[in-house]
C-alpha positions as CSV (number, residue, x, y, z in Angstrom):
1,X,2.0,-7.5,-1.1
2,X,-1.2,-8.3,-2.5
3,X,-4.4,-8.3,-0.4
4,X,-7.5,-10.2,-1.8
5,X,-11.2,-10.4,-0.7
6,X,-13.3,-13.4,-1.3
7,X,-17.3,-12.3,-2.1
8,X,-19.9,-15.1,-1.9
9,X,-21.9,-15.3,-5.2
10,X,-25.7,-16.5,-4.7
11,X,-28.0,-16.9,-7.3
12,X,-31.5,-18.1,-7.8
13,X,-32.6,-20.3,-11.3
14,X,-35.9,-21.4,-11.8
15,X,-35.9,-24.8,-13.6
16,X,-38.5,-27.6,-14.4
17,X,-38.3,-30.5,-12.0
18,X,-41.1,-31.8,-12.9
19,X,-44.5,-31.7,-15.4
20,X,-48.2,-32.2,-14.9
21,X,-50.8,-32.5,-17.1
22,X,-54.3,-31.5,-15.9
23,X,-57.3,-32.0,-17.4
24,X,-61.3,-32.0,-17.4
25,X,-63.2,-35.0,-17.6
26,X,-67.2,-34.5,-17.8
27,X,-69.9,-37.2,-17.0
28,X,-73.2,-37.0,-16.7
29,X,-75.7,-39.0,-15.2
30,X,-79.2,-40.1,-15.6
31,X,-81.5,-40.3,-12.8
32,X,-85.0,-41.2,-12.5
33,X,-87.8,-40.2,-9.5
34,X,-90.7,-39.9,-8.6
35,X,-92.4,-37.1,-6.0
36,X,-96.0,-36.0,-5.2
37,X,-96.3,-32.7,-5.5
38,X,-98.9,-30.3,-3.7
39,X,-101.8,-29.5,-5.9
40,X,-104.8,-26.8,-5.3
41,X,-108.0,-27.1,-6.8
42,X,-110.8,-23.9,-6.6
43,X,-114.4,-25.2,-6.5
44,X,-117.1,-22.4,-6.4
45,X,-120.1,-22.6,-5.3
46,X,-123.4,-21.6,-6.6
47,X,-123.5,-18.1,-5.0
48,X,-119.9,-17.2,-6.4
49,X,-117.7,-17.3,-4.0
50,X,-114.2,-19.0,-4.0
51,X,-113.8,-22.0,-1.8
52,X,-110.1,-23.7,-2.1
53,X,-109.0,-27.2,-0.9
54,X,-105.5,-27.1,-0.3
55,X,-104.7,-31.3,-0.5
56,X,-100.8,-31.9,0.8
């Protein structure tokens, strides 16, 4: 009499189920302001010394 053994085979296989394609798209804008910016001035006086007027 024969005696017989079953085994279970499992396996893993990578395949492609699906593609992508990526890619960069630059842009670049233009933008135009305006601000006021601080500003110092330095006045001195006749006897030489510094006097500053900070304007905001």
């Amino acid at each position: 009499m024969e005696v017989y053994e079953e085994t279970a085979n499992i396996q893993k296989k990578a395949f492609v189920r699906e593609e992508v394609n990526v890619r960069k798209e630059v842009t670049q804008d233009t933008v135009k302001t305006s601000e006021q910016i601080r500003r110092e001035e330095l006045d001195v006086d006749t006897k030489g010394q510094s006097v500053v007027d900070k304007k905001v």
